[in-house]
N, C-alpha and C positions, 0 to 999 in steps of 0.2 A: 440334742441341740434345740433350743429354744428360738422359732425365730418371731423376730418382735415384724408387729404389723406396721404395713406400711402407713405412712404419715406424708399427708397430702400437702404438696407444696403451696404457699399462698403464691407466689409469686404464677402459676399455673391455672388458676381459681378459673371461673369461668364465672363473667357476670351477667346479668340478663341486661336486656336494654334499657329497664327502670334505673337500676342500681346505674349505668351507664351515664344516663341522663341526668340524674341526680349526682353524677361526681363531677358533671362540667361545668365550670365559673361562670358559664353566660346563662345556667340554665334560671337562678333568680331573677334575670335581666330581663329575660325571656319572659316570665309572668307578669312581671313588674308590667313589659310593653303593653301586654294582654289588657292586663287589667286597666293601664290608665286611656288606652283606646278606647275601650269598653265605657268608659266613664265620660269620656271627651263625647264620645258617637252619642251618648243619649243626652247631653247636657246640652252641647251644641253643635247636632247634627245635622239640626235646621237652618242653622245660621251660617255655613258656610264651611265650618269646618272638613266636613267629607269631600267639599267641593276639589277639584282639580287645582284652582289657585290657592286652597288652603291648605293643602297636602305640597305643594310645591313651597308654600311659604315655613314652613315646618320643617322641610327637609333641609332646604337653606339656612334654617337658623342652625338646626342640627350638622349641619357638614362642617359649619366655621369653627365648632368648636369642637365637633367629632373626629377633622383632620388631627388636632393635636391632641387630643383624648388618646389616642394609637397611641403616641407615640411618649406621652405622659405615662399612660399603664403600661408601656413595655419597662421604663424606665422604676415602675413599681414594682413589675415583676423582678427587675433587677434591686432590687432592693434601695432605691433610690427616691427623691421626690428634685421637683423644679418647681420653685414657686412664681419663676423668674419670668415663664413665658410670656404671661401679661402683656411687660411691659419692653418682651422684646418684640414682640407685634408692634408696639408702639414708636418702638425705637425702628425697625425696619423697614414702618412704611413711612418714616421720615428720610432715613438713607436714600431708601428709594427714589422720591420726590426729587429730593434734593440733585441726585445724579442727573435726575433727568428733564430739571427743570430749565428754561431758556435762557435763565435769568444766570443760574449759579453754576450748575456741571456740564449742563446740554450732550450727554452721554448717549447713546443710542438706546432703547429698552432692553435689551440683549445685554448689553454690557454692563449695564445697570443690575439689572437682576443678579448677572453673577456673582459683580461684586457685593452685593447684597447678603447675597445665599454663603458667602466669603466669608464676610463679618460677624453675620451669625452663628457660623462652624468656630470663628476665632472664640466668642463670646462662650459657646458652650462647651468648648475645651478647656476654656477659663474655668468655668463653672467644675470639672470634673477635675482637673489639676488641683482646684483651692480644694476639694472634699477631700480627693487622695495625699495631696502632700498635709493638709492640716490633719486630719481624722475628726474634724469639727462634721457633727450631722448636716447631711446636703439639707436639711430642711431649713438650717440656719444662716449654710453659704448663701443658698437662691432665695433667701430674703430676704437677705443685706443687697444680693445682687439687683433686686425688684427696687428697692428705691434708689440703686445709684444707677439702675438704668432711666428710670421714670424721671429722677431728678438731673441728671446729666441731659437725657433728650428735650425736658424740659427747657432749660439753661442756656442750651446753644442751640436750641430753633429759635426760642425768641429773641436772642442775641443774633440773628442773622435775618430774622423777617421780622422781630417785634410782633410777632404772635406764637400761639402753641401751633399753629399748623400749617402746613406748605400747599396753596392753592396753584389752579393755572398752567395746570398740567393734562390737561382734558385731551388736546391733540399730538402729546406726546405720546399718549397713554392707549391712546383708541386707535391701535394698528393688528395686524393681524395675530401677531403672538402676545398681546393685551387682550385680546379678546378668546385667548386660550385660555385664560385665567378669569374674563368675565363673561364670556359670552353665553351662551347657552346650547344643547345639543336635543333636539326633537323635544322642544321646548321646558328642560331641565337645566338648569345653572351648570357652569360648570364645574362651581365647590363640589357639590354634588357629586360628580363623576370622579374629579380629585380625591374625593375621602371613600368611593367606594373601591379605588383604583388602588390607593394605598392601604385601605382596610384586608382586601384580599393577599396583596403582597405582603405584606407584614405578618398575617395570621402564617400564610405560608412560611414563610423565613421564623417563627415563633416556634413553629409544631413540627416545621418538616427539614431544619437543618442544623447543621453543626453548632452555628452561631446562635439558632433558637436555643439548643442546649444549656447554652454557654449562663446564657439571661437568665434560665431556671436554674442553673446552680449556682449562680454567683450571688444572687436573691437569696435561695435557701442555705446555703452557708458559704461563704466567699472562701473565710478559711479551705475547705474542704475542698473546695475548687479549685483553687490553689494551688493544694498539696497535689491534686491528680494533672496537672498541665494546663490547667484554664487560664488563659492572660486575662486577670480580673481588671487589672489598671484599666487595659486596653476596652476592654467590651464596656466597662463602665463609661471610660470617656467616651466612644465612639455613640453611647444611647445617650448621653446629655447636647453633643454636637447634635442629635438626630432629631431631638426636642426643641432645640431652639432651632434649627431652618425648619422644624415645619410648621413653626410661629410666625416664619418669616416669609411661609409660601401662603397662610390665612393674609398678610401684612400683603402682598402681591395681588393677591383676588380684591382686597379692598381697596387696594389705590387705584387699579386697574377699572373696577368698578365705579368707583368716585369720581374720578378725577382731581384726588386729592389724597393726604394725609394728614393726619391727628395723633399728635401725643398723646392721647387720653384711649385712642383704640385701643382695646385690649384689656382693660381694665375690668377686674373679678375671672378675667379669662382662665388663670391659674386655678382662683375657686369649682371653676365651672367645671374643668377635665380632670379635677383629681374625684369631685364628686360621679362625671361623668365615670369615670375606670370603677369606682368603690362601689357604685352603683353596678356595674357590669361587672364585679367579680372579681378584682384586684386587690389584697391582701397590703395593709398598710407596712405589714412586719416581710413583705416580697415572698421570691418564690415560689409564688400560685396567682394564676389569673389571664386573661383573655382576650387578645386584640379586640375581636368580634363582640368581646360583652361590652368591654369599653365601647365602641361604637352604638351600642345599642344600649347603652347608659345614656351618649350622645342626643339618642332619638328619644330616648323619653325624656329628655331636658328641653329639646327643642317640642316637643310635642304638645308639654306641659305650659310651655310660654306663649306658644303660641293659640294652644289653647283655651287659656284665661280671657283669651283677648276676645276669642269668639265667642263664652261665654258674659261677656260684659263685666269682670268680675276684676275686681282692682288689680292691676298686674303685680303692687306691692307683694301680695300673699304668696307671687312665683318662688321668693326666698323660703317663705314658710313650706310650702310646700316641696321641696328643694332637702331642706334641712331633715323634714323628714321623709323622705326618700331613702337619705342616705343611713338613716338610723334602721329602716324598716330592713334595705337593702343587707346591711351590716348582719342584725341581728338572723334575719331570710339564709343567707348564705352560710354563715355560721350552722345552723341547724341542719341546713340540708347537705353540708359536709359531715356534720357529725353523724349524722344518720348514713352515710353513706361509710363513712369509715366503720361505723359498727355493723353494717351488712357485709363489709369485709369479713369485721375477724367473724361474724358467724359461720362464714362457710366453710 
């Protein structure tokens, strides 16, 4: 009897830490930061950048659009996009306003908010219905939905104040659960603490449960997911609801903030989080990618903006530099997966 050798299973492989590090989606994100730190500290190191209020100013710009970045890339992971968020920030923190202005709701902030955080859940159930019942690409639902939100809020704000924005609300707004959304903690914003609060709970619910599962297969093939008991309808809808209220929790920090709202808030914010996740590791075709890279796509978009500034350098060029990011970012991650998939099959 002939016995045939044994044949070593991949699914058992043992990787080193390289191979490791190299298979994680944040890990391009992760050089990407390096590098454009690296670049910011010698360029304008002296001028305030390193400083304590330039690193707070940074991380603020980074939070506003790093909270929805989460939750944008989960909804990539899911095989989905929202272009819509924009202008549901825009639209929310007119809601908002509006409830709680003196003049027109005079609603408590409390009550406001939730009805707020309400309409937002309505809207991106909206949004997950028209992709599942049409089969039309969400790319095409949430861009129709971006200008009939932009254009509706438009419409009937100025049809109720005769302008785009709701003033006047400064001491409705500046109580003590307004100042949980603007205030600051050992002198940190509180977007800040919001995106790094949701950033950790999110990766965890991504990596470490059932429902994380659910986002990786329904991305990488729904069909499939499907067929083994995955409620795809369900986790679809429930990541578009999740993307638009936390457009509507940036739309809270800014009214809160202001003491006001603006239909125009929010504007290229859609651009900013789908670059921010492509940038940190998120796969445009779903399936693959990473709360945490998203977030730290986040940080080098605020980094890079606010950076320009301290270099004296037209802030125009932040798109240029932006644009290519995401090409670098693309082409970056691409390789350092294929190289990782090929240290697979070699072993």
């Amino acid at each position: 009897m002939t016995i045939q050798p044994a044949t070593r299973d991949e699914r058992l492989q043992t990787l080193s830490p390289w191979q490791r590090l190299l298979a994680r989606p944040e890990f391009g994100a992760l050089a990407g930061l390096l590098l454009v730190f690296l670049i910011f500290t010698a360029a304008a190191g002296g001028s305030g950048f390193l400083s304590l209020s330039g690193t707070v100013n940074y991380l603020e710009v980074a939070a506003q659009v790093g909270i929805v970045s989460v939750f944008v890339g989960l909804l990539m992971i899911g095989g989905e996009f929202d272009l819509s968020v924009g202008s549901m920030l825009g639209v929310a923190g007119i809601v908002l306003a509006l409830l709680v202005h003196p003049d027109y709701g005079h609603l408590p902030l409390a009550l406001a908010i939730l009805i707020t955080f309400a309409v937002a859940a309505a809207i991106g159930w909206l949004n997950g219905w028209l992709v599942l019942k049409t089969g039309l690409p969400s790319f095409i639902v949430t861009l129709a939905m971006l200008f009939i939100l932009r254009g509706g809020a438009l419409g009937f704000t100025k049809l109720i104040t005769n302008l785009t924005l709701v003033q006047g609300i400064g001491d409705q707004v500046n109580t003590p659960l307004g100042r949980l959304f603007s205030g600051d903690l050992f002198g940190v914003p509180a977007s800040v603490w919001w995106w790094l609060i949701l950033t950790i709970v999110m990766g965890f619910i991504l990596n470490s449960t059932r429902f994380g599962n659910w986002i990786f297969a329904v991305g990488g093939d729904a069909n499939a997911a499907r067929n083994v008991g995955v409620p795809v309808r369900r986790v679809k809808t429930v990541l578009f609801m999740m993307a638009a209220m936390s457009a509507t929790l940036v739309a809270i920090i800014q009214v809160t903030k202001y003491g006001s709202a603006d239909v125009l808030r929010g504007t290229q914010l859609e651009l900013n989080t789908v670059a921010a996740a492509v940038i940190g590791g998120c796969l445009l075709t779903g399936g693959y990618g990473s709360v945490i890279g998203a977030s730290i796509g986040a940080l080098i978009l605020g980094m890079v903006q606010q950076g320009i500034i301290y270099t004296s350098v037209d802030s125009d060029w932040f798109q240029v530099m932006v644009g290519g990011m995401i090409l670098g970012a693309v082409v970056l991650n691409n390789a350092l997966r294929g190289r990782s998939m090929l240290s697979r099959r070699k072993k």
